[in-house]
Every structure is written in C-alpha cells, then in structure tokens.
N, C-alpha and C positions, 0 to 999 in steps of 0.2 A: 533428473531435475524436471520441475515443473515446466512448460510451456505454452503461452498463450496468454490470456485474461486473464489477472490477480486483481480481484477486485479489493479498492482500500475502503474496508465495508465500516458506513457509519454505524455507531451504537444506538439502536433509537431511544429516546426516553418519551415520558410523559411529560407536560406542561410542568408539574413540580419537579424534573428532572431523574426522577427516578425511573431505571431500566424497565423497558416495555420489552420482557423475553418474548412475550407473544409475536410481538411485530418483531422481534430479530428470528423464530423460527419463519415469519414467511417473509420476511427476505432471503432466507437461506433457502428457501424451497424456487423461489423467484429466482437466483442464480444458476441453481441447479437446471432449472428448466431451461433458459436462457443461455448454456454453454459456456459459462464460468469455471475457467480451470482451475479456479483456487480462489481461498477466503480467507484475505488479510484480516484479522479481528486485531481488535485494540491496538489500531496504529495511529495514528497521528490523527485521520480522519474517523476513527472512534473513539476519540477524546480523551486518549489515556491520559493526557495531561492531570485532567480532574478528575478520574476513578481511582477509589481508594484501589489499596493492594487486593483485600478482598473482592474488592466487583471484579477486580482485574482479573484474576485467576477464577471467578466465577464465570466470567463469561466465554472464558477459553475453554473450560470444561464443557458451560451449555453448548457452543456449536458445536464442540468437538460429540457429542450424542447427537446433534441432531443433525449433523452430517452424514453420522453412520455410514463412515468411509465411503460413500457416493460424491464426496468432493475433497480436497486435501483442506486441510487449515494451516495455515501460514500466522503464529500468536504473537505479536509486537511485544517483546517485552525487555527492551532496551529501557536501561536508564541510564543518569549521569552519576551515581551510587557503583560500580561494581558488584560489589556484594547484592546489592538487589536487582541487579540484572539477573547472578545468576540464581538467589532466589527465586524470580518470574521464570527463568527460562525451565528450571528445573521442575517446578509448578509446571508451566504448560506439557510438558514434554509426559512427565507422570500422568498429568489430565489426555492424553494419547494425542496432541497436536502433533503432526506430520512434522512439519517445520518451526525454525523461530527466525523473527527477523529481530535484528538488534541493530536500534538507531544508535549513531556514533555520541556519546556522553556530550552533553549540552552544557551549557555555561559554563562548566566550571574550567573551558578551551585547556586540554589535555595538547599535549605535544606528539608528536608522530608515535613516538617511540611507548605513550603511556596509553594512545589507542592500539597499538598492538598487543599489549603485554593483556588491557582490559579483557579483549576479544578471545586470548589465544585462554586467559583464565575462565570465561564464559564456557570456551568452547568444549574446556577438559571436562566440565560439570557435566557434562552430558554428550548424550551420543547421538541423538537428530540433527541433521543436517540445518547448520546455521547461513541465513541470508544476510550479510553485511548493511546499513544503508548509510548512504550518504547523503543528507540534506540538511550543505550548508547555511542554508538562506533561515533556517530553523533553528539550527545550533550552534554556530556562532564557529563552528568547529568544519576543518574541512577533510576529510580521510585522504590522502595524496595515491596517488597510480602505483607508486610504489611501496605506500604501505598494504597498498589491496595486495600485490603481486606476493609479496611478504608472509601474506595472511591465505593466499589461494593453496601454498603450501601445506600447511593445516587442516588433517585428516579432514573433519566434519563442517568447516568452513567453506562453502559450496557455492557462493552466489554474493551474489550485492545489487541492491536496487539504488541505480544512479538519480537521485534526483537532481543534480546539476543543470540538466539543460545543454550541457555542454556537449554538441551529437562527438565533434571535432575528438574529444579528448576520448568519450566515452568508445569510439571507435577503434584510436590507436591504444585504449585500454584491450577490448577486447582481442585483437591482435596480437598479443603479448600473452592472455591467459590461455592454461590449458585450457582442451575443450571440454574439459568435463569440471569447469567451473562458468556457472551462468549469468549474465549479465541483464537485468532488466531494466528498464525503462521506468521513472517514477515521477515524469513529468508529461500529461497529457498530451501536450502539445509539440511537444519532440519526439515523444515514443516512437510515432511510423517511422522517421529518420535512424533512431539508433535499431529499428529492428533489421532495416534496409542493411546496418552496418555489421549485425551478424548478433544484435541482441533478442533473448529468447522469448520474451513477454513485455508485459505493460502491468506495473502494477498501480492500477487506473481509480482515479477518485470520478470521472465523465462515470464508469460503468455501472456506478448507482443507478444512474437513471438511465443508460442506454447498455446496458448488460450483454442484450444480443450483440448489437451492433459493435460494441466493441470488439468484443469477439470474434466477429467475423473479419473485423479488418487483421485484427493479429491475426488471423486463419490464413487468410490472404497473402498477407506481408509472408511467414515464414514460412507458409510452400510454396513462395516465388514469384506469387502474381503481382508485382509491386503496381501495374497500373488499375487493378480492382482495388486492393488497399487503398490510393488513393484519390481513388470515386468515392469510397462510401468514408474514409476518414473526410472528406473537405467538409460533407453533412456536417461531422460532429466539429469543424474547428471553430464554431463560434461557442457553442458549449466549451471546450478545453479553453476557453479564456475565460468566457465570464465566470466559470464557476473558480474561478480566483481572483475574484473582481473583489472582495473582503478575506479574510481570514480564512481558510480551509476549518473546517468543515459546516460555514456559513452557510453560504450559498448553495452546497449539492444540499443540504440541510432544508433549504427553505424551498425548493425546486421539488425537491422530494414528497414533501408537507405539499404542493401545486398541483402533483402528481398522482396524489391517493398511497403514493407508497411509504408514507410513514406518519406518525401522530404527531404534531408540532414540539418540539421539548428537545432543548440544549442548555446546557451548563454555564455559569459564570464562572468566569467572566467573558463567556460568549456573550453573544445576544444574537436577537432574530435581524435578516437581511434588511439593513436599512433601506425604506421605501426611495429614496434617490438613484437605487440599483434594481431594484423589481424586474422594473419592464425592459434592462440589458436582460437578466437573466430568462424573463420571459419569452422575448426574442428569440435566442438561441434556441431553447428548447423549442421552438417553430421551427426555426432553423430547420434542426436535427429531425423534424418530422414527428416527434415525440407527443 
C-alpha cells in the first residue's frame, strides 16, 4: 500500500472552464519533484462533480501517461449510480491507474448493508486495489467501522481514506483492521493525529500548495519522529483551516491562482473565493512560509 502524501490534486481549468492539460502535466511534474507519494485525480477536489464521464476517464488516462509509473495515481471514481462506479473504475483501471478510490454513494443515503453489497460489486469488476472513502459531511451518508471491517475482508478492497475527523473512532478503527489494510487521513487538519494513531498517509487537499512540506511532515509522523511532524505541521495549521473556509476546492483553487501554480478557472456552480475571505487565506499561506 501507498504511504505518505496523497495528494487530492485539483483539475486545473481555463477561465471558460475548460481543462488546462498543460497546467495539469506540470503539476504532476511539481509533485513528483516535491515527494508526492501518490496522485488522487478526479476526487472531490478535482471537481468530479461537474466533469462529464468523458473528461473523467480522460483525465485519468492523461496522468496515468504522464506519470509514467514515477508516481502511483490513485483515480476517484465513485458515484451514487453503481453501475457507474464500476463503469469509471473499470475505465481507469484499463487506462493503467494504480489505484481507485471510491467515495461512498451520495444522496441517494444507501443503508449499511446496500454500501456493502455497492462496493463488494465495484470491487469484483476489477482487480486494482480499491481505497474505500468516507466523507459524511459530503454525502449525506456515513460508512460505519463495521461495514469497513466487513469490506477489509474483500480480496482487492485495501484501504479507506477517513474523512471524518473523527482521530477517536478512526483509531480504534485502525486497531481492529488487518495490517495489510490501510487507513488514511482525509482531513487536513487531523491527519498528524490519526497518523500518530497508526494511519499510513494523508490524502491532503494543503499539499496543493505545500506539497513538500506536507510530505515531509507524513515523512516524520510515520518513522516516528512525532515531535518533528509537529514543528513543521503547526507552520501548515492555519492553511488546513482556511483552505476550508468556502467549499473545497474553492480556496486551495484561489491560493493556487496566488501562487503562480495554476490559471484561474473553476466550474459552476463554483465560483471564485469570495473577497470577505482573501486575506484569511492569504495569511496562512504567510503562515506556512509559502
């Protein structure tokens, strides 16, 4: 399993919202350089919401070339459709992604038993090692300890990125699973805590803009140095809040566009960071030294 920085890498566009492949290969060159153990594409902070199916599996194809295996891809392609989960997942997997992460069915709030049966049907389509995720606060829908445990059983079902928040639960989760099922971190600002608790990475919406740094703090955390981890996480905790000061993938969006690392252009019913929040997000990025 993956270990370390998973970055949750925005999709950049142009001003009329159309994919800027240019500016998504040298972001991938920029991680690579930066010690990026892996490239979440089309998740939640690449806007899969508004990409057609087409962009979707196109853009999982382009990293997956312009990775050229020097970094894994980790391809989001959960939906609340079944059937078109495992349509995407079987797309990216044929397009040679390493991994797929699949966010738990959204709205249409499934019951325990019909997120199992989804996942375990996702899981048979294919043979790449599937990452679970859970982010209630997004889908209305909450995956329980014991459906993970359920699910960790399941040849190719390998991982789960916890975005709860929750270090408490996400700990005595870990506890319970084999070890050769992985646990990550999907909320900035708890990561260090659950890595302390025996989780393996961070898969990080901060490492857009701080890529090294994040990096180095999971470096830290998981060989033990928990008081290096956090010297150089305290730099990043005002970034891991304000870049959720609006809607994900707002702010790492607008900070980025601050930063020279990307061309201004997101999707409706996005919109650009409203000026009332600027100069929080600006701040941080001081902060963090950036």
């Amino acid at each position: 399993m993956i270990t370390g920085s998973i970055v949750a890498l925005v999709t950049p566009m142009l001003p009329d919202g159309a994919i800027d492949k240019e500016g998504l290969a040298t972001l991938i060159e920029y991680h690579i350089q930066s010690g990026t153990a892996a490239l979440g594409i089309a998740g939640t902070t690449g806007e899969s919401a508004t990409l057609t199916m087409a962009e979707h599996i196109d853009i999982i194809q382009f990293a997956v070339e312009q990775a050229a295996g020097r970094i894994p891809v980790v391809a989001g392609t959960g939906s609340n459709s079944t059937h078109e989960a495992i349509e995407l997942t079987v797309a990216a997997a044929a397009a040679g992604a390493e991994y797929s992460l699949l966010v738990t069915p959204y709205y249409n709030k499934p019951p325990q038993e019909g997120l199992y049966r989804h996942f375990c049907q996702v899981a048979a389509a294919v043979n790449i090692p599937i990452i679970l995720y859970n982010v209630p606060s997004r889908t209305g829908v909450d995956l329980s300890s014991e459906t993970v445990l359920r699910l960790s059983e399941v040849g190719n079902i390998a991982g789960l990125k916890d975005a709860t928040g929750d270090v408490e639960r996400g700990g005595a989760l870990i506890a319970k699973l084999p070890d050769t099922f992985g646990v990550y971190s999907g909320d900035d600002a708890t990561a260090l805590d659950l890595m302390c608790r025996g989780g393996r990475g961070n898969v990080s919406v901060t490492a857009n803009v701080a890529a090294a740094k994040v990096a180095e703090v999971c470096r830290l955390a998981l060989t033990g140095d928990e008081d290096g981890a956090r010297k150089l996480n305290a730099e990043l905790s005002g970034l891991n809040e304000a870049l959720f000061i609006e809607a994900n993938p707002i702010p790492v969006k607008w900070a980025m566009v601050e930063l020279g690392l990307v061309k201004e252009g997101i999707r409706l019913p996005l919109v650009a960071l409203s000026t009332a929040h600027q100069e929080t997000v600006l701040e941080a990025i001081r902060q963090a030294g950036l």
